[in-house]
DRENSE-19946 format. One record per residue (C-alpha): y, x, z; residue number from 0; residue in one letter. Coordinates in nm, 4 decimals. Layout:
% DRENSE-19946
        Y        X        Z pos code
        Y        X        Z NUM    A
...
END
This chain:
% DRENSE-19946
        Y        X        Z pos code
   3.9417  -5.3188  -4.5213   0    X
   3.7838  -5.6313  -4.3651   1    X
   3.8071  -5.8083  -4.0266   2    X
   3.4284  -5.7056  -3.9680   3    X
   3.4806  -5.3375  -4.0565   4    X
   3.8019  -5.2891  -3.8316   5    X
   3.6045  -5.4299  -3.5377   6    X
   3.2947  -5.1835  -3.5614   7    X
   3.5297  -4.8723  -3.6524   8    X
   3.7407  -5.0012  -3.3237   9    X
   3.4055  -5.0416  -3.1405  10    X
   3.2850  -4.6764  -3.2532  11    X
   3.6700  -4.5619  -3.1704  12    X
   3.6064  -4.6753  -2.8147  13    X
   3.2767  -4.5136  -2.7821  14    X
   3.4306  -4.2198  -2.9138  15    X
   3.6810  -4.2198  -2.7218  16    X
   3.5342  -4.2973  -2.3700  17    X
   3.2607  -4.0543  -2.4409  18    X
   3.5006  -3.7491  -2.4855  19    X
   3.6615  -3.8439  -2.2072  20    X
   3.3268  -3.8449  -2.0111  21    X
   3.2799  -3.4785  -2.1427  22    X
   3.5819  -3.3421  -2.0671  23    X
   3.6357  -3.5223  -1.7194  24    X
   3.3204  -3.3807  -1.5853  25    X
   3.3981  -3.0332  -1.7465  26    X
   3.7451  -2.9756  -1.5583  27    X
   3.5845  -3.1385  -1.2275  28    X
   3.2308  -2.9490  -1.2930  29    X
   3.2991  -2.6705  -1.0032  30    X
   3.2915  -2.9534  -0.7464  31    X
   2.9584  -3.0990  -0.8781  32    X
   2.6309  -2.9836  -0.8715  33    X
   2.3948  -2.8341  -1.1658  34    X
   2.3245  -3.1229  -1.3176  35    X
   2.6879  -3.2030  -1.4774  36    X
   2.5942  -2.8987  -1.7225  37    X
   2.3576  -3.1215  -1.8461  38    X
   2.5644  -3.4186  -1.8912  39    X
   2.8235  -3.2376  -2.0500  40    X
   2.6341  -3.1335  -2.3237  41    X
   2.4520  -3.5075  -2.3600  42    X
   2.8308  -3.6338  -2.3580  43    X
   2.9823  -3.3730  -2.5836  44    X
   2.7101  -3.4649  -2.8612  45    X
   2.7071  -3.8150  -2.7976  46    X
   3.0820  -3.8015  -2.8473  47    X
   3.0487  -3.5663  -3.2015  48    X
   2.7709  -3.8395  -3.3390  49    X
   3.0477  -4.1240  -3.2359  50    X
   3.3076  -3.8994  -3.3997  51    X
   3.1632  -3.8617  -3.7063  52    X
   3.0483  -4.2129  -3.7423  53    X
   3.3958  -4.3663  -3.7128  54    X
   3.5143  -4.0890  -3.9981  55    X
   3.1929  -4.2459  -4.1855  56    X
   3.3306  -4.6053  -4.1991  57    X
   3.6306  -4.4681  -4.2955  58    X
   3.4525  -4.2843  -4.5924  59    X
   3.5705  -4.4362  -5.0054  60    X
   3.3069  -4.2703  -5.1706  61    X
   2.9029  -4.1188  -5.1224  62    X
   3.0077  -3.7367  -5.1086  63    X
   3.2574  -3.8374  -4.8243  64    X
   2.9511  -4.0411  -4.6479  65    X
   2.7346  -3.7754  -4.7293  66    X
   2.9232  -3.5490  -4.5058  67    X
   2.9903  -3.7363  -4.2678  68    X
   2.6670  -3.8490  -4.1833  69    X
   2.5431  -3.4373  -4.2080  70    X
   2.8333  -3.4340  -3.9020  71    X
   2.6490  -3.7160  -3.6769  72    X
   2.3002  -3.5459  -3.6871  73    X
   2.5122  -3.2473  -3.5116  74    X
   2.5206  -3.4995  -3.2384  75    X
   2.2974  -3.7866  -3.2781  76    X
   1.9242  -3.6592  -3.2813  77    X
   2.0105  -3.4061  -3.0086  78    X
   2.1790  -3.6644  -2.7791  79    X
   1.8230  -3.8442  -2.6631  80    X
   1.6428  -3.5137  -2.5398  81    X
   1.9541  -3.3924  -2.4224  82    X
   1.9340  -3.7463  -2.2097  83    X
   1.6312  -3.7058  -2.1203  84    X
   1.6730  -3.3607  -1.9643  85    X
   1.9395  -3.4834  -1.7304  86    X
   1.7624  -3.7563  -1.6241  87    X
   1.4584  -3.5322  -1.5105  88    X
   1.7274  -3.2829  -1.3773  89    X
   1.8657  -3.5459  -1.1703  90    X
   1.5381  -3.6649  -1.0539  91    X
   1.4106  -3.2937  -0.9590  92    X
   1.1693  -3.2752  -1.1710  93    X
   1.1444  -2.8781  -1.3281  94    X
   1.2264  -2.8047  -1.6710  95    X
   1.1636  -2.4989  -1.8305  96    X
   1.2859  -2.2855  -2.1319  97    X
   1.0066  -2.3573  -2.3370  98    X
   1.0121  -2.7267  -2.2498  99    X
   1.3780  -2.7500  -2.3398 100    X
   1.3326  -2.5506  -2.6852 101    X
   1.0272  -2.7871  -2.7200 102    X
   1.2964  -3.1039  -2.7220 103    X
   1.5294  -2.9529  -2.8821 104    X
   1.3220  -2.8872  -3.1605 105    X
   1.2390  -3.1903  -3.3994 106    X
   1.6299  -3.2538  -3.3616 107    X
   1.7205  -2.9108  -3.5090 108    X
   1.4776  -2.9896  -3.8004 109    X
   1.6399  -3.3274  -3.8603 110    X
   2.0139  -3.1638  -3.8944 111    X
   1.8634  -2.9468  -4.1553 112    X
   1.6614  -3.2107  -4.3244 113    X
   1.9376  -3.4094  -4.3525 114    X
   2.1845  -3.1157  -4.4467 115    X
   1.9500  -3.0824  -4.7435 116    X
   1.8300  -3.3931  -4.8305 117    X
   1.9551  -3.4120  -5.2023 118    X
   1.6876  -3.1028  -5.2554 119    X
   1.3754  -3.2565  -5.1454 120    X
   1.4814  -3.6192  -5.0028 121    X
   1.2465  -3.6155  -4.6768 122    X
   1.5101  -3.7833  -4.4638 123    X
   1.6057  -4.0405  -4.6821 124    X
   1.4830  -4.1399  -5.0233 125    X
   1.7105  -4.3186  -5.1269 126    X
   2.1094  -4.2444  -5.0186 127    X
   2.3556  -4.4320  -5.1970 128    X
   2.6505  -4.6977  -5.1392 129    X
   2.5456  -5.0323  -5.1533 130    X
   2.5730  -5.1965  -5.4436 131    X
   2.7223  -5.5428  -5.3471 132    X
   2.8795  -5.4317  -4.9926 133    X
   3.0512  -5.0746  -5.1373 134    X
   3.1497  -4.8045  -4.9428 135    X
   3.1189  -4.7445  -4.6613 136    X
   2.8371  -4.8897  -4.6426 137    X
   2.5383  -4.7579  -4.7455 138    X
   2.1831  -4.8042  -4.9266 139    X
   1.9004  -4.6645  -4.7396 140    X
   1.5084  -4.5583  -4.8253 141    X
   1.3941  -4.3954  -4.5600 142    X
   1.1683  -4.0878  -4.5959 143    X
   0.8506  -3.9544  -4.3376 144    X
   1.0924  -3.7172  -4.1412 145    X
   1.3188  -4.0103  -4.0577 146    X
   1.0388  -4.1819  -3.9236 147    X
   0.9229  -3.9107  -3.7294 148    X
   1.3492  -3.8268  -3.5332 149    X
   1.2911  -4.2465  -3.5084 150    X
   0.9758  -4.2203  -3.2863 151    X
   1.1220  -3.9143  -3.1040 152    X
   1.4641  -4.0580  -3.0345 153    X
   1.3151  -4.3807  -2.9420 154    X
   1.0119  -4.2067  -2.6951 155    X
   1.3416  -3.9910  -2.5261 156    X
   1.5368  -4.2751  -2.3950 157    X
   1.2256  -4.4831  -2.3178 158    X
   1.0541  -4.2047  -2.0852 159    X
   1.3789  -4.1673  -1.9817 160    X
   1.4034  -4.5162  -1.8734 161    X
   1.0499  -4.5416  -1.7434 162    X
   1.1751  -4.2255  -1.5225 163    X
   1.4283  -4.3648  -1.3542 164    X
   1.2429  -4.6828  -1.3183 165    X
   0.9617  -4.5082  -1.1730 166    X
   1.1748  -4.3801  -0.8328 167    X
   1.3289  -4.7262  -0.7838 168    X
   1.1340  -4.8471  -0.4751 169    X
   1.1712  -4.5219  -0.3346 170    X
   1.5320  -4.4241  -0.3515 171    X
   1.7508  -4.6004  -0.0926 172    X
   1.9587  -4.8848  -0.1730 173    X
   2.2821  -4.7036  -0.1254 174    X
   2.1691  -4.4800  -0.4729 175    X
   2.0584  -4.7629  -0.6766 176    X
   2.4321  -4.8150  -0.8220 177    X
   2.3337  -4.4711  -1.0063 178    X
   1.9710  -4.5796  -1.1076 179    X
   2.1561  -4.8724  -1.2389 180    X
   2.3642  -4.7326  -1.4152 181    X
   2.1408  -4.4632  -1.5800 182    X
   1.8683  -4.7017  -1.6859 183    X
   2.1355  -4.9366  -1.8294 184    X
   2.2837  -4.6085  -2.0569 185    X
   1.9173  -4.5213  -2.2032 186    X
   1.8108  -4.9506  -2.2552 187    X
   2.1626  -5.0359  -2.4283 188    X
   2.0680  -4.7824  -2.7038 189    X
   1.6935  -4.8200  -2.7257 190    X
   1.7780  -5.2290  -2.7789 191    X
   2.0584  -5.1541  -2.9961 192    X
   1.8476  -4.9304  -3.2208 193    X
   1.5617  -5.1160  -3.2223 194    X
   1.7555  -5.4671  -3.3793 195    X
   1.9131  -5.2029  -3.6358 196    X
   1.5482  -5.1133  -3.7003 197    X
   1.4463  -5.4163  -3.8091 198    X
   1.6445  -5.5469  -4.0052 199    X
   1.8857  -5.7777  -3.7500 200    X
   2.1912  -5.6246  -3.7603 201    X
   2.4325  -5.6180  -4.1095 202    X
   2.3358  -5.3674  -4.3351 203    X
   2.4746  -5.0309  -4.4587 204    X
   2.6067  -4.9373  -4.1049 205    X
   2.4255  -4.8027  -3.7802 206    X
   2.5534  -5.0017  -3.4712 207    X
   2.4386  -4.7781  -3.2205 208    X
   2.7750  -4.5815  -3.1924 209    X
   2.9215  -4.9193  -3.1785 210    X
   2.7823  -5.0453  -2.7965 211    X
   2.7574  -4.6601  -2.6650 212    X
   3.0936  -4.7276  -2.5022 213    X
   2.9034  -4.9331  -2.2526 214    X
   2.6792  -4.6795  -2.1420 215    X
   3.0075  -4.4350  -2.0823 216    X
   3.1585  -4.7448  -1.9048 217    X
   2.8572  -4.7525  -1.6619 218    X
   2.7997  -4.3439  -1.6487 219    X
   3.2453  -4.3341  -1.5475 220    X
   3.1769  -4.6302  -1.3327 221    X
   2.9121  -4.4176  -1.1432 222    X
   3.0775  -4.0823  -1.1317 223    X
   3.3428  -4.2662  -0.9402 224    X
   3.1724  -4.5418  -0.7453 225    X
   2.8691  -4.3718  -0.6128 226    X
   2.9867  -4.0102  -0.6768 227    X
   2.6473  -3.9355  -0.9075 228    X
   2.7249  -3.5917  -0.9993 229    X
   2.8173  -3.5193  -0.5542 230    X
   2.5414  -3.7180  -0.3625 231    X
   2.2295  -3.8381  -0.5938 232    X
   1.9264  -3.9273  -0.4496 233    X
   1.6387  -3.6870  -0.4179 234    X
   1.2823  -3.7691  -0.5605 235    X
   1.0254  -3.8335  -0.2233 236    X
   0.7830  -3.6269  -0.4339 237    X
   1.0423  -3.3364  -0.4932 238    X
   1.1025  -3.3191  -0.1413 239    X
   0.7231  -3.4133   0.0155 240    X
   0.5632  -3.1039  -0.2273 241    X
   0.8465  -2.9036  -0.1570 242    X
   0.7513  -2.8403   0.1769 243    X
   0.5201  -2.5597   0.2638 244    X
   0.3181  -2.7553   0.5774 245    X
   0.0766  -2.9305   0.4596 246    X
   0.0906  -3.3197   0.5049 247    X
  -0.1329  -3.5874   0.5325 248    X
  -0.0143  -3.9331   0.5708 249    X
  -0.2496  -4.2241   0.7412 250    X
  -0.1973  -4.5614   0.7564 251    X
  -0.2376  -4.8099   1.0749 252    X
  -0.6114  -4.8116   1.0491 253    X
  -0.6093  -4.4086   1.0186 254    X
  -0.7192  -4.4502   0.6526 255    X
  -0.5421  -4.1810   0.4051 256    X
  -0.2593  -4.2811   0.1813 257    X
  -0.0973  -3.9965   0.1105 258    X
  -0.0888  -3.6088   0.1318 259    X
   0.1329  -3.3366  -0.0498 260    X
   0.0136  -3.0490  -0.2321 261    X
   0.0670  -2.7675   0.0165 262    X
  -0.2164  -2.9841   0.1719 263    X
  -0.4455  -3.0280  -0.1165 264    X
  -0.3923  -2.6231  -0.1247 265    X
  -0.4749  -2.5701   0.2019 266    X
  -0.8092  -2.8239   0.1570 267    X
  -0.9208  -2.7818  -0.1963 268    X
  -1.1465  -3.0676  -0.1601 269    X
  -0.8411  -3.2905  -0.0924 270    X
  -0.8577  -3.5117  -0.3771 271    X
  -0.6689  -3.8578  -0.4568 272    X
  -0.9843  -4.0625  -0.4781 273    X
  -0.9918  -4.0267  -0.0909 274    X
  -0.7241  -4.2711  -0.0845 275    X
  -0.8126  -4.5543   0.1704 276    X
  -1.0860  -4.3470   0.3138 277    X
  -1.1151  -4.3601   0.6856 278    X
  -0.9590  -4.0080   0.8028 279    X
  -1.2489  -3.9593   1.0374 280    X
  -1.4969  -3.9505   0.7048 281    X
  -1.2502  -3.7104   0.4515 282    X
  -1.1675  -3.4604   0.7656 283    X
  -1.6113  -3.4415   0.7954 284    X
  -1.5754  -3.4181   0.4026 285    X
  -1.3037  -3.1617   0.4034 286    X
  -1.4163  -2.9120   0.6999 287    X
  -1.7506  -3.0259   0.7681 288    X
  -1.6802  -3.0578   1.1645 289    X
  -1.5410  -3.4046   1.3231 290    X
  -1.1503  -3.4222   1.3511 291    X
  -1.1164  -3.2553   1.6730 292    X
  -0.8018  -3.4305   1.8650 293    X
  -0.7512  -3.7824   1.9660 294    X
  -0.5565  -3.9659   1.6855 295    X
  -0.4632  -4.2481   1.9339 296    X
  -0.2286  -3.9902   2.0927 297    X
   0.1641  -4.0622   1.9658 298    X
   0.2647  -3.7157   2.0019 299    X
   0.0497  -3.3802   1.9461 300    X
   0.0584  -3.0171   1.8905 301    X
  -0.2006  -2.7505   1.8537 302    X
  -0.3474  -2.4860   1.7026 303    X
  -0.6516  -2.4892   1.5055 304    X
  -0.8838  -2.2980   1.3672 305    X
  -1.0904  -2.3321   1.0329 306    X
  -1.3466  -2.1293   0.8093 307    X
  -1.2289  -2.1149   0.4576 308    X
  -1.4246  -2.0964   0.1516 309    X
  -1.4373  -1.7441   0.1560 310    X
  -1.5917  -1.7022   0.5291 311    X
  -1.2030  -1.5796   0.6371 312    X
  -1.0736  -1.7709   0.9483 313    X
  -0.7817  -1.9519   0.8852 314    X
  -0.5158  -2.0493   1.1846 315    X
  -0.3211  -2.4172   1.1721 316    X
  -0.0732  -2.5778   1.4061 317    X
  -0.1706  -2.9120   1.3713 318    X
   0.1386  -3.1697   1.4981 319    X
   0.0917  -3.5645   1.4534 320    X
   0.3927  -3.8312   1.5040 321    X
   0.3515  -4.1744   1.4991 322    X
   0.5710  -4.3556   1.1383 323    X
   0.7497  -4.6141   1.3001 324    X
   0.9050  -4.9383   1.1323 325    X
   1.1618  -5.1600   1.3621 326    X
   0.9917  -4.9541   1.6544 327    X
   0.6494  -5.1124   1.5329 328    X
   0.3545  -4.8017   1.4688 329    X
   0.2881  -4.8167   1.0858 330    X
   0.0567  -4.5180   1.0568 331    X
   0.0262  -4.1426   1.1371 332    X
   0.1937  -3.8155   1.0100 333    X
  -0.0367  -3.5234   1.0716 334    X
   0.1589  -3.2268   0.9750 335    X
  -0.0488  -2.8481   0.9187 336    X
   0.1431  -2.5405   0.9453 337    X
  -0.0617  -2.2038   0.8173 338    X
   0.0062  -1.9531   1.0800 339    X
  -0.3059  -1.7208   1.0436 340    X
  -0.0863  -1.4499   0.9353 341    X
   0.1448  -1.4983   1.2650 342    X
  -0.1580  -1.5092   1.4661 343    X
  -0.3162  -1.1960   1.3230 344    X
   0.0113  -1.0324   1.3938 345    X
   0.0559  -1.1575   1.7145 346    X
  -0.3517  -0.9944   1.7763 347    X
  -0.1787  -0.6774   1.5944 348    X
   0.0909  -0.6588   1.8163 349    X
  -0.1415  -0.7223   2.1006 350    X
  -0.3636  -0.5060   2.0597 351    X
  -0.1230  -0.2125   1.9982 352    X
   0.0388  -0.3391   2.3675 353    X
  -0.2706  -0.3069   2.5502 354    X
  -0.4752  -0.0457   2.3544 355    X
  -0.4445   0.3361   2.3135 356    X
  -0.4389   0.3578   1.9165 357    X
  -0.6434   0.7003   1.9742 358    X
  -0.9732   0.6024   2.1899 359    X
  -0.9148   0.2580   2.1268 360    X
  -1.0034   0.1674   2.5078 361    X
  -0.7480   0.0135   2.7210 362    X
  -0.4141   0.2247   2.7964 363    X
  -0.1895   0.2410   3.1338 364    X
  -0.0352  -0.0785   3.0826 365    X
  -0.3374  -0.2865   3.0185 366    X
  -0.4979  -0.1401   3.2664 367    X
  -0.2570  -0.2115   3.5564 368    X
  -0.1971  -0.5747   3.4054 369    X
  -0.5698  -0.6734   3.4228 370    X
  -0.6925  -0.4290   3.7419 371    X
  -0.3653  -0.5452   3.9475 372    X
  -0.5094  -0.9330   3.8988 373    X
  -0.8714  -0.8285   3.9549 374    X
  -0.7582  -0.6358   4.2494 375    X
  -0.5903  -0.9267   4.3842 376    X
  -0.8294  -1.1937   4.3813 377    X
  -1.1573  -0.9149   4.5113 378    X
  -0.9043  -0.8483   4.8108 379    X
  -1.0103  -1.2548   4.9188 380    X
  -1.3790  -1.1789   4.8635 381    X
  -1.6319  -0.9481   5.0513 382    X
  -1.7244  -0.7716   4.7177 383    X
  -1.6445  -0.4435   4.6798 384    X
  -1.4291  -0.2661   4.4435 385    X
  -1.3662   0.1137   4.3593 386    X
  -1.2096   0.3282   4.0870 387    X
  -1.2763   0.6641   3.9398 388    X
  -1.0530   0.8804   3.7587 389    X
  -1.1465   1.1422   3.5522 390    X
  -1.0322   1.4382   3.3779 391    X
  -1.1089   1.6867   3.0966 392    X
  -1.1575   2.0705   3.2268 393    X
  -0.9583   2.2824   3.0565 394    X
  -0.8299   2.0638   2.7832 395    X
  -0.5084   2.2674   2.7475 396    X
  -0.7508   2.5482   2.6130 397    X
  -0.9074   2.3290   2.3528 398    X
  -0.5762   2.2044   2.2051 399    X
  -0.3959   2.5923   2.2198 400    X
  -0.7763   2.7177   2.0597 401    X
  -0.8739   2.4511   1.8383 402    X
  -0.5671   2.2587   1.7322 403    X
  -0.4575   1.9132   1.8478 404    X
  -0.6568   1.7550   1.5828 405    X
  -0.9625   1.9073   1.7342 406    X
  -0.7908   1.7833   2.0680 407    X
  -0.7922   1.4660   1.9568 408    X
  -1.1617   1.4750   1.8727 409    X
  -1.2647   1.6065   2.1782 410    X
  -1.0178   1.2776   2.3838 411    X
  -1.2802   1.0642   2.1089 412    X
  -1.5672   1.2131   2.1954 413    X
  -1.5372   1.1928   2.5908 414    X
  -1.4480   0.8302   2.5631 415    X
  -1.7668   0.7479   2.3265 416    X
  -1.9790   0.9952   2.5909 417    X
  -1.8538   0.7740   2.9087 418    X
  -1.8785   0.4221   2.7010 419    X
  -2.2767   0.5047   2.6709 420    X
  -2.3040   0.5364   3.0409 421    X
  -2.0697   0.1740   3.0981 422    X
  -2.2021  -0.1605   3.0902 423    X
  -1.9049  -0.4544   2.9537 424    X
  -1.8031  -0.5531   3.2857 425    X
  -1.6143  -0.2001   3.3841 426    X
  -1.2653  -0.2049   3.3119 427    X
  -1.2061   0.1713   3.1791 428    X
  -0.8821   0.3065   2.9837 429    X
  -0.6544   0.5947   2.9369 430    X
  -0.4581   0.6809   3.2128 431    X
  -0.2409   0.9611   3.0738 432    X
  -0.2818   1.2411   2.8363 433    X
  -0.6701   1.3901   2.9218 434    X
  -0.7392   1.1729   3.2404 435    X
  -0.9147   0.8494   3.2517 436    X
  -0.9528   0.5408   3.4850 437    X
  -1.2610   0.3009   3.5835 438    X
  -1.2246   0.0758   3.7809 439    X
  -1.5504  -0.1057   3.8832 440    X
  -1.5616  -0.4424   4.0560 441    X
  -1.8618  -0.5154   4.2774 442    X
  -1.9062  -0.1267   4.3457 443    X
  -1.9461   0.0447   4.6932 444    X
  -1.8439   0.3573   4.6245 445    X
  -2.1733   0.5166   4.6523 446    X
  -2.2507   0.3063   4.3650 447    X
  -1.9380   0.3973   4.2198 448    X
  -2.0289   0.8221   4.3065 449    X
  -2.3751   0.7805   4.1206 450    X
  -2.2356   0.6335   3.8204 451    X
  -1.9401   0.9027   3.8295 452    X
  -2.2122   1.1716   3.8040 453    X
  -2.4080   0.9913   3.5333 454    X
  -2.0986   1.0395   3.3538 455    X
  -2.0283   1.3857   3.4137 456    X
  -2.3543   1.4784   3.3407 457    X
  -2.3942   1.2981   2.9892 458    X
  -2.0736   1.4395   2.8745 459    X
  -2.1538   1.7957   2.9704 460    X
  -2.5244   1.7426   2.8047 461    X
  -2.3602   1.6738   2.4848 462    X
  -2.0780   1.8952   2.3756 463    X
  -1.8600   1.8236   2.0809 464    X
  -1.9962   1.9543   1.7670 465    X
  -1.6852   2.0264   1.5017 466    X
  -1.6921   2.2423   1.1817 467    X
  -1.4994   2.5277   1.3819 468    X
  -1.8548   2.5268   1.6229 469    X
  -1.9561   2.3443   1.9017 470    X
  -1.7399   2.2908   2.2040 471    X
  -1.8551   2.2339   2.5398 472    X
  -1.6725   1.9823   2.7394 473    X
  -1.6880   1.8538   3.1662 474    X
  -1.5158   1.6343   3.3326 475    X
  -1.3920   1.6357   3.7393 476    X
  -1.3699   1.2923   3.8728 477    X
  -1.2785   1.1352   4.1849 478    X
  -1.4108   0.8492   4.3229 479    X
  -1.2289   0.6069   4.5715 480    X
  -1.3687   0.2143   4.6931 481    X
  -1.0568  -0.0634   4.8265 482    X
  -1.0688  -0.0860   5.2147 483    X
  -1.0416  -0.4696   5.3393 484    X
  -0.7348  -0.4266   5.4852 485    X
  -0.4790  -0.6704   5.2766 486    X
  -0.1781  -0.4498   5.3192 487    X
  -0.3549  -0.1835   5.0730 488    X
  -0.2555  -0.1765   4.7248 489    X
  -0.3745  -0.1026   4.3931 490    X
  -0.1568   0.1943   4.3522 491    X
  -0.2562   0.2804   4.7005 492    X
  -0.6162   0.3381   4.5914 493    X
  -0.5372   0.5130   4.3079 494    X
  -0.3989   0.7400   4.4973 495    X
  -0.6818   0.7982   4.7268 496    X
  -0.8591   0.8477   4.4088 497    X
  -0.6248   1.1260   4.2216 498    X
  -0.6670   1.3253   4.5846 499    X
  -1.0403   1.2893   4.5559 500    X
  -0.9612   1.4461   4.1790 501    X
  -0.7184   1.6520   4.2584 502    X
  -1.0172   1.8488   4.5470 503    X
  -1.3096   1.7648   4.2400 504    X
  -1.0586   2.0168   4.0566 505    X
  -0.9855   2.3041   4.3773 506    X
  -1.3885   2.2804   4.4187 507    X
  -1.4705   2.4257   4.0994 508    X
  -1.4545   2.1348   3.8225 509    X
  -1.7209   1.9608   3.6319 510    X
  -1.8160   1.7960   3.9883 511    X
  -1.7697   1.4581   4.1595 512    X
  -1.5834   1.4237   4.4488 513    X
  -1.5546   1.1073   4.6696 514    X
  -1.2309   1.0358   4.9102 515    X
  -1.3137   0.9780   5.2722 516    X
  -1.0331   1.0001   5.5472 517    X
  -1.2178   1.2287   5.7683 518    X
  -1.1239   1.4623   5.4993 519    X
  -0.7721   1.4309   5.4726 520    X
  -0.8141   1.4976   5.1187 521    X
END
């Protein structure tokens, strides 16, 4: 065995050796790392199986030997580059999916049975024999079309690879760039390596790739351990930017667009990248056909917003803007949009169930007091006047024991739509409890108030409820009550002035109208 042999079998040794130690270092440890060792585990385990094999190769004495040998390194060699390449876009955050990974996985898997059964058809390698004038181990090669085709691939997986990790250099911060280092280092030492071999530079009859992979597991252990790759590795800006489910735009000093993510472009379809360097005043008229509607001279902002979508439905935004700052120097605008039209349709929701009676849909007891106690307030400072009527259903008991309370229910519907023809919008009218009802009716004197009362109880008793069990006549007894000027009076005060006037409506008969006075005690 020559000098020059026992140096690349020691060379492909080392590679071999380092390699396997990768793999199995990062296996025990893998429980303290994230996801991403997986990946490297498998890139090191068949990196270390095509080193393996090609060390037992150089040790080879005749062709069947080499033969075998070399079937053993396409177990790890053509897999080894996609392999790489998936845990370089793991490690980047890019996704990878199933299909993409059978997709890489692929032409490899085709190679190991190409070359498995090249002495059948001879589409890896025309010619495989030991070289004439060098002997074994080393070997006579014709290459055949599928070799050229696991060339390209292996050669386009550690280039994008490369290009990858080049790509996210400016953006990853300088305490990370140690790893970037290192990984572009381990794809370029084997894309150079193969490409001398390739043409013709390197001695003959032997593949010196295995030979300088010991410097990419030199740089991949010096990592691991200097700049703990597999524990802290920087996250893509893009991973992290369309991760996030507001919607940003980014401006530059001049308020021109630079940037946005693609919550945004979903929230604005018409978003598009050849905006870029547009004045934001021109792509917001562009994107919503209305003029950006807040100051973007302010440094700090928050507000809601409202917008019609394609599809006519309103759509709600909390718009927030912060000033990006550089060695406390402005150096643009952040305008962050947060979708909150379903919030605000529940908050309506839950509103509206608060304040409405979910049978008559008019306002119930609580509403009522919440927006007649303010009214009341602020009339008591005035000279207008300001009365309330409440009313009640004759005989509903009868109904619901005759009819049913679904028929009940009907009839409480039916009395509310009867009184809501007789209202104009500024009357403040809701259910008071069970069959009685409450107006109250700002700028009334309580004659005005009385007159309106009977309109009421005259509509309602003109138009019975018709239901498919028959028709079912319905009154009302109301009592009528106006504020005094005296500020120590209340709004509960005057409601109870009122329920007396109702309560006498009621001992006079029903279906009448009965006004409080004092000179009648009522």
């Amino acid at each position: 065995m020559n000098s020059d042999l026992t140096a690349n079998i020691t060379l492909v040794c080392t590679s071999s050796v380092l390699n396997l130690y990768l793999c199995i270092y990062v296996f025990v440890k893998r429980f303290n790392y994230t996801k991403i060792a997986n990946l490297f585990i498998l890139y090191t385990a068949f990196t270390s199986v095509y080193c393996i094999a090609s060390a037992f190769g150089l040790l080879s004495t005749n062709l069947e030997q080499i033969q075998f040998w070399t079937i053993v390194q396409y177990i790890g060699m053509p897999f080894s580059p996609p392999l790489g390449l998936l845990f370089i876009m793991q490690y980047l955050g890019m996704k990878i999916t199933k299909k993409g990974c059978v997709a890489l996985l692929l032409i490899p898997f085709i190679s190991l049975i190409l070359v498995a059964t090249n002495n059948f058809h001879h589409l890896y390698y025309r010619v495989f024999e030991i070289d004439p004038a060098l002997g074994a181990p080393y070997v006579h090669l014709e290459l055949g079309i599928w070799y050229m085709i696991q060339g390209v691939f292996t050669f386009a997986s550690m280039f994008v690879a490369f290009l990858l990790v080049l790509s996210r250099w400016k953006e990853t911060a300088r305490a990370y760039r140690l790893q970037l280092i290192a990984l572009m280092c381990g794809q370029l030492v084997p894309i150079i390596t193969a490409f001398i071999y390739l043409i013709g530079v390197t001695p003959p009859g032997i593949d010196p790739v295995p030979m300088v992979l010991w410097l990419s597991s030199l740089l991949y252990l010096w990592s691991i351990s200097s700049s703990r790759m597999f524990t802290i590795m920087p996250v893509a800006k893009d991973v992290i930017f369309n991760s996030i489910n507001d919607g940003v735009i980014v401006l530059d000093e001049s308020n021109r667009l630079i940037e946005f993510n693609q919550a945004c472009q979903s929230m604005f379809p018409k978003l598009h990248k050849s905006m870029f360097g547009m004045d934001f005043a021109k792509v917001w008229l562009e994107l919503s056909g209305n003029a950006f509607p807040f100051d973007l001279k302010k440094t700090a902002f928050n507000q809601e917003l409202q917008l019609r979508a394609a599809n006519h439905s309103e759509n709600t935004y909390q718009v927030r803007m912060s000033p990006l700052q550089h060695v406390n120097t402005n150096k643009g605008l952040l305008i962050i949009f947060t979708d909150i039209t379903d919030l605000k349709r529940l908050q309506v929701q839950l509103e509206y169930q608060a304040f409405y009676d979910e049978l008559t849909q008019i306002y119930n007891r609580r509403a009522f007091f919440q927006k007649c106690n303010q009214e009341f307030t602020e009339l008591k400072n005035t000279s207008l006047a300001f009365s309330v009527i409440l009313m009640d259903i004759d005989y509903f008991k009868r109904v619901n024991d005759t009819y049913g309370h679904f028929v009940g229910d009907q009839l409480l519907q039916h009395v509310v739509n009867m009184c809501r023809a007789q209202l104009n919008k500024g009357e403040l009218f809701a259910r008071y409890g069970g069959e009685e009802f409450v107006l109250a009716l700002k700028g009334y004197t309580v004659l005005e108030a009385e007159v309106l009362a009977n309109q009421i109880r005259s509509h309602v008793e003109t138009n019975p409820l018709i239901t498919n069990g028959g028709i079912i006549s319905v009154t009302l007894s109301l009592g009528v009550a106006e504020a005094t000027k005296e500020k120590e009076e209340t709004l509960y005060q005057l409601l109870n002035k009122a329920d007396k006037a109702l309560y006498s409506a009621k001992q006079e008969g029903r279906n009448q109208v009965y006004v409080y006075t004092a000179e009648r005690n009522v």
